[in-house]
C-alpha positions as CSV (number, residue, x, y, z in Angstrom):
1,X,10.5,20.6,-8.2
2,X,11.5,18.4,-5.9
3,X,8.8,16.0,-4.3
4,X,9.4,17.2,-0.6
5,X,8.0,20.3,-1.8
6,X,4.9,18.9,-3.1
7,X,4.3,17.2,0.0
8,X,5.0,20.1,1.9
9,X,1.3,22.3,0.5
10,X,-0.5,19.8,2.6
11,X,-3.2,18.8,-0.4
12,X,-3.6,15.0,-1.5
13,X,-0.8,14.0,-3.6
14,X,-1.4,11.7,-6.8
15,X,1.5,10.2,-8.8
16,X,1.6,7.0,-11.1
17,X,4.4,4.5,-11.7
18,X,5.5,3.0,-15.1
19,X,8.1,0.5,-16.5
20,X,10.3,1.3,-18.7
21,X,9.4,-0.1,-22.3
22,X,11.5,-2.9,-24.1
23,X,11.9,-1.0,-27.2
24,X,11.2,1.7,-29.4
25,X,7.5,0.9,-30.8
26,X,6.3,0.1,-27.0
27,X,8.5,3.7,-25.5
28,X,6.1,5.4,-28.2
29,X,2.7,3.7,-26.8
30,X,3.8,4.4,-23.4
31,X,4.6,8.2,-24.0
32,X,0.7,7.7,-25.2
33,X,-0.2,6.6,-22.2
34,X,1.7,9.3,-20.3
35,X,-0.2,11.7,-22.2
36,X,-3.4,10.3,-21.9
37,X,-3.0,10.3,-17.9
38,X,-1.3,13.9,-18.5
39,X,-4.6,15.4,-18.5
40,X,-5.5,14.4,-14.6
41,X,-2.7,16.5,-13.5
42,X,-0.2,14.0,-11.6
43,X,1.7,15.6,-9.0
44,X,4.8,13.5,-10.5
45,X,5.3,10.0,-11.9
46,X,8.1,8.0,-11.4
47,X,9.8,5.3,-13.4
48,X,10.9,1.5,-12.4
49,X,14.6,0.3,-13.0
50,X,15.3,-3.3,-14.1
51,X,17.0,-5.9,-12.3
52,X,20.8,-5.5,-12.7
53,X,20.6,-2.0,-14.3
54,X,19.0,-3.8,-17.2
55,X,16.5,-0.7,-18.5
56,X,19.4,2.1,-17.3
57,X,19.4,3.6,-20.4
58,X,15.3,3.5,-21.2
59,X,14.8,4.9,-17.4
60,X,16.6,7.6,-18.1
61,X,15.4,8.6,-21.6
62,X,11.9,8.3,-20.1
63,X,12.1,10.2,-16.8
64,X,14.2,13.0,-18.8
65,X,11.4,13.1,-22.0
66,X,8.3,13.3,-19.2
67,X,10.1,15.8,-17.5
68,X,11.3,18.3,-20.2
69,X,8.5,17.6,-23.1
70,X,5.6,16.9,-21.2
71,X,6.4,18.8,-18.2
72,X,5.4,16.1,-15.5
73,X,7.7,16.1,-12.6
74,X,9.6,13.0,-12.5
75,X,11.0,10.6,-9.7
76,X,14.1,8.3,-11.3
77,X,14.4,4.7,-9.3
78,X,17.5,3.8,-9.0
79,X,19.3,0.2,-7.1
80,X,22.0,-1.1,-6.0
81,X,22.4,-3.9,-8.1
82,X,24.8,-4.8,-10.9
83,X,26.3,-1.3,-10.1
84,X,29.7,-0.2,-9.0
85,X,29.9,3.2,-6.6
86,X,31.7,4.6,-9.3
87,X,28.7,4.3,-11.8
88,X,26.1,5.1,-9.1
89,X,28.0,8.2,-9.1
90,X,28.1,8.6,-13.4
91,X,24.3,7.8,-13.3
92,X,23.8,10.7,-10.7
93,X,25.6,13.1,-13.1
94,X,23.7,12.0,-15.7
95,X,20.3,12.4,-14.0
96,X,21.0,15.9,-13.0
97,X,22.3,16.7,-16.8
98,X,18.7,16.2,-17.6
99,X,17.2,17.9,-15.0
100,X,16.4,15.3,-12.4
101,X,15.6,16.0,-9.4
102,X,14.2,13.4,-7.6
103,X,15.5,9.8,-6.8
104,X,13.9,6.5,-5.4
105,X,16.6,5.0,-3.7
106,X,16.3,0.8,-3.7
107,X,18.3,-2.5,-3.2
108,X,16.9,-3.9,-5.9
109,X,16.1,-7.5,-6.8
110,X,18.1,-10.3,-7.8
111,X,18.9,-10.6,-11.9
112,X,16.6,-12.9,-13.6
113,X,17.7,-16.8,-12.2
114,X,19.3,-15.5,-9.6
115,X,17.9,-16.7,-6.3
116,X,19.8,-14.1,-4.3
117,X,20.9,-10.1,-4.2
118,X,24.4,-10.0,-4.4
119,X,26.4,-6.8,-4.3
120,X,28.7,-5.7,-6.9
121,X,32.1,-6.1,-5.5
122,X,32.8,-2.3,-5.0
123,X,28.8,-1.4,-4.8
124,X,26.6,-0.9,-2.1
125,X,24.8,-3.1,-0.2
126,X,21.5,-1.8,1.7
127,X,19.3,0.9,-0.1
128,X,20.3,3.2,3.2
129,X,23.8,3.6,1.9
130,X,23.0,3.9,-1.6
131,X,20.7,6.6,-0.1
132,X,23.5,7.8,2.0
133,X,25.4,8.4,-1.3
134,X,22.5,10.2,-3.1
135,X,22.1,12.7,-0.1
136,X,25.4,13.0,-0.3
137,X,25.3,14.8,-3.1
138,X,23.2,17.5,-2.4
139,X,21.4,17.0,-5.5
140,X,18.2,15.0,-5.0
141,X,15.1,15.2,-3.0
142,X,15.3,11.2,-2.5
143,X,12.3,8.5,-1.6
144,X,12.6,5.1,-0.1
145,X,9.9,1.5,-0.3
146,X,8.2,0.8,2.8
147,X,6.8,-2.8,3.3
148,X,3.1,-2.3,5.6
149,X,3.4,-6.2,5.4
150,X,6.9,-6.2,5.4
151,X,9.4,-7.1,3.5
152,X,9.5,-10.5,2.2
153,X,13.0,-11.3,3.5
154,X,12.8,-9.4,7.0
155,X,12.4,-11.6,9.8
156,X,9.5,-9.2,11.4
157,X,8.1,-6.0,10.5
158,X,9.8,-4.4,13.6
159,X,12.8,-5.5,11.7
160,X,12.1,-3.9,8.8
161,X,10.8,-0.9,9.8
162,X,14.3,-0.3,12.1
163,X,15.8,-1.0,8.4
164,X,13.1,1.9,7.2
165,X,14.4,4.1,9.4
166,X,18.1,3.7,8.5
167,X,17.2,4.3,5.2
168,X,15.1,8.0,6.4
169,X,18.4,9.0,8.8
170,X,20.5,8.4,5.7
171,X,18.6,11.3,4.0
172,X,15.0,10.3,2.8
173,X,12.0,13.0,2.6
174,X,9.2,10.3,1.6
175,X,8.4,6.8,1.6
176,X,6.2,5.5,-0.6
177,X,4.7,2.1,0.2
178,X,4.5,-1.3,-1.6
179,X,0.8,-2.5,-2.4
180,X,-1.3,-3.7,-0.2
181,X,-5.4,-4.6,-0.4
182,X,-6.2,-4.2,3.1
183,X,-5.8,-0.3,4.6
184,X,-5.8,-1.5,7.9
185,X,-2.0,-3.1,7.1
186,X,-1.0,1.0,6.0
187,X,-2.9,2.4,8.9
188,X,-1.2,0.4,11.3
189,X,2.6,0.4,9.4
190,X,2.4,4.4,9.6
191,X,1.8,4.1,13.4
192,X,4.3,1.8,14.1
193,X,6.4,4.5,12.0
194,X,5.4,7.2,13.7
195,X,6.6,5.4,17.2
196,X,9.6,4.1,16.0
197,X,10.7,8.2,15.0
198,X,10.2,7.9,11.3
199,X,8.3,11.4,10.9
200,X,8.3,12.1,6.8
201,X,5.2,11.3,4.4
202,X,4.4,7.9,4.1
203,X,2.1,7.4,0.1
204,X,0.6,4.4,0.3
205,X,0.8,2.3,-3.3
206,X,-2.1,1.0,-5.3
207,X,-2.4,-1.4,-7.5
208,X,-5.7,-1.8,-9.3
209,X,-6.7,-5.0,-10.5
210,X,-7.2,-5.4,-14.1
211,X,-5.8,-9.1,-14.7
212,X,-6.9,-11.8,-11.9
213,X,-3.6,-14.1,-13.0
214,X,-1.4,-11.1,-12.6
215,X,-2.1,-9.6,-9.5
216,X,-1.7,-12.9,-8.2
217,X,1.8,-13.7,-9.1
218,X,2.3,-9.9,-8.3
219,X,0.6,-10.4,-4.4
220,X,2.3,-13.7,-4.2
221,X,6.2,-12.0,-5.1
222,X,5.6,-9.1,-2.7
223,X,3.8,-10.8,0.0
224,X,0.3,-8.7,-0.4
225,X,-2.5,-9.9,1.5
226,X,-5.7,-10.1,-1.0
227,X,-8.6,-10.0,1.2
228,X,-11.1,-13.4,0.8
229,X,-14.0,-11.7,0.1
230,X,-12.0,-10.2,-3.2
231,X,-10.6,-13.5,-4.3
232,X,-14.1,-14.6,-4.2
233,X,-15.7,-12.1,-6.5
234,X,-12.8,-12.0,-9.2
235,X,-12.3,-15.9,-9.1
236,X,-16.6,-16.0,-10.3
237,X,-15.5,-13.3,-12.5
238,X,-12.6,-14.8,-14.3
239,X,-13.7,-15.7,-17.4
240,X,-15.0,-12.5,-18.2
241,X,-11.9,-10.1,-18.5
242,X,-14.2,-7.2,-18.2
243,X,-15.9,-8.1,-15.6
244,X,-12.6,-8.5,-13.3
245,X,-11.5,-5.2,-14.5
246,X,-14.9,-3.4,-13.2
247,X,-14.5,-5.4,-9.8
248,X,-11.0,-4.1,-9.5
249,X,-11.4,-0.7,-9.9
250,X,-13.8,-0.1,-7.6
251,X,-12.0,-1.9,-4.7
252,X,-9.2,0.1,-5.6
253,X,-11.6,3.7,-5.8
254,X,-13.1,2.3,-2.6
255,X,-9.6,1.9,-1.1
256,X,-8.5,5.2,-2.2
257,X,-11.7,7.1,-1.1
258,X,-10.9,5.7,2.5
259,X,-7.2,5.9,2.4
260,X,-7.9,9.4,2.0
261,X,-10.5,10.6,4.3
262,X,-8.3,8.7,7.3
263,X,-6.0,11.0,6.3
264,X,-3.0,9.3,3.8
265,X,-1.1,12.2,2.2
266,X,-2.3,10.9,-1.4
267,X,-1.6,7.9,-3.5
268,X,0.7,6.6,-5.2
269,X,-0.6,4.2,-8.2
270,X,0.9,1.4,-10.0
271,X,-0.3,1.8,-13.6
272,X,1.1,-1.2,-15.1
273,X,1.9,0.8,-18.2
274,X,-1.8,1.4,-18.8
275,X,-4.1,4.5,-18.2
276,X,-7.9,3.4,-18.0
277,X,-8.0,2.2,-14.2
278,X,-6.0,5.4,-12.6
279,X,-8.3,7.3,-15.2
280,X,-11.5,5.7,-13.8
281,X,-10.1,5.5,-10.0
282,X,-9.6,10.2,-9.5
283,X,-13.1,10.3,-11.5
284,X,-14.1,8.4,-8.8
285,X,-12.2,10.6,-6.7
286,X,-13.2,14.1,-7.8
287,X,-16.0,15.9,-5.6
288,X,-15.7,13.4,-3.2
289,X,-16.2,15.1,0.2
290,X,-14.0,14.7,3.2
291,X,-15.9,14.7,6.9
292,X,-15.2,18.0,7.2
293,X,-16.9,19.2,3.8
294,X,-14.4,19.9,1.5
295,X,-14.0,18.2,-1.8
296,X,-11.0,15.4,-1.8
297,X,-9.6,16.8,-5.0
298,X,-11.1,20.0,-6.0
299,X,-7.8,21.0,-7.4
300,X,-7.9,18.1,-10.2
């Protein structure tokens, strides 16, 4: 099913990203995983794509093995980098082979040591005309990043959301949104959306915290504001693992529950390759009310 669809029924959509695994004994834990998280009835997952087309191969074993044995709808990423238009093209093919419908269309960032993204010779060079190229298929429902702090090499966030919207005319149905610890920075990115005529679903992304080192260099690389308060509590915490991992989780259920009742079309969640914190986050979740009385996810 494609994910415009999903969108479309108008409940609260929930879908977790993973990495593709390095080799065979970590693709096996990882199908674990998936199965463990199988359970809370994910409205689709989706899979990263390495720098320079580096986990091609693993990306698509993984999206086509959720799909087709576990029965999850998928959401392939895909970039420009490293890749000619001709073997954009091949990996399209390929993805629809297996059943692929659904395509997160990306620049993509720089190889390992290299400072800058640099287009193949005969590739593309913006994620709107790799998008362009998808749509031009007629093949794909296809999604797009949105930066609510923007992207780190925009000049401005009216900059980047005018390169947002190239990306939707060129044929996206959904963004879904980097991570961010402040729901303000969504709220206010989905207005300035909404003015500048960008009308599809906008899922924001959530990253729990489980590792106080990590989501540092992780907040530091994409530019994520993490809220004072926050740093305060997990930097008394960090010497006990488990107690950063409690802290984190319930910011992130907190940030969810709100996200939600002001009205964000779901989330989207950044698993890290691990199930406990999305497990713990839509327990949270579940029977929550909204303002108007219904429960937030009765249907999981």
């Amino acid at each position: 099913m494609k994910i415009a669809q999903i969108l479309a029924a108008g409940k609260p959509v929930f879908s977790f990203e993973f990495f593709p695994p390095k080799d065979d004994g970590a693709a096996a834990e990882l199908m674990e995983v998936v199965r463990h998280l199988q359970g809370l009835r994910p409205d689709f997952v989706t899979v990263t794509y390495g720098a320079g087309g580096s986990t091609r191969a693993r990306t698509l074993d993984l999206v086509a093995r959720i799909k087709n044995e576990l029965r999850i709808e998928t959401v392939a990423h895909l970039t420009c980098v490293g890749h000619s238009k001709a073997e954009v093209r091949a990996i399209l093919s390929d993805l629809a082979s297996r059943g692929i419908e659904n395509i997160l269309a990306l620049r993509g960032d720089p190889p390992r040591g290299e400072a800058q993204f640099i287009p193949h010779p005969d590739g593309f060079h913006h994620a709107n005309e790799l998008t362009a190229e998808i749509a031009s298929s007629g093949r794909f429902c296809i999604g797009v990043a949105g930066y609510p702090e923007k992207h780190p090499e925009a000049n401005s966030l009216e900059e980047d959301i005018r390169q947002l919207k190239r990306k939707v005319d060129a044929g996206a149905s959904f963004v879904t949104t980097q991570l961010f610890f402040l729901n303000d920075f969504y709220f206010e990115f989905v207005s300035r959306c909404r003015v500048a005529g960008i009308r599809c679903p906008i899922l924001p992304g959530i990253m729990p915290i489980t590792n106080w080192a990590q989501i540092q260099r992780i907040a530091s690389l994409c530019g994520a504001t993490i809220p004072a308060p926050l740093i305060a509590e997990l930097t008394d915490a960090q010497a006990d693992g488990e107690a950063v991992a409690r802290a984190g989780i319930r910011y992130a259920a907190q940030q969810s529950q709100e996200l939600l009742q002001r009205g964000a079309p779901g989330i989207h969640f950044y698993t890290l390759n691990k199930s406990r914190a999305t497990r713990e986050i839509l327990e949270h979740l579940r029977g929550l009310r909204t303002p108007s009385g219904p429960a937030l996810l009765s249907d999981v």
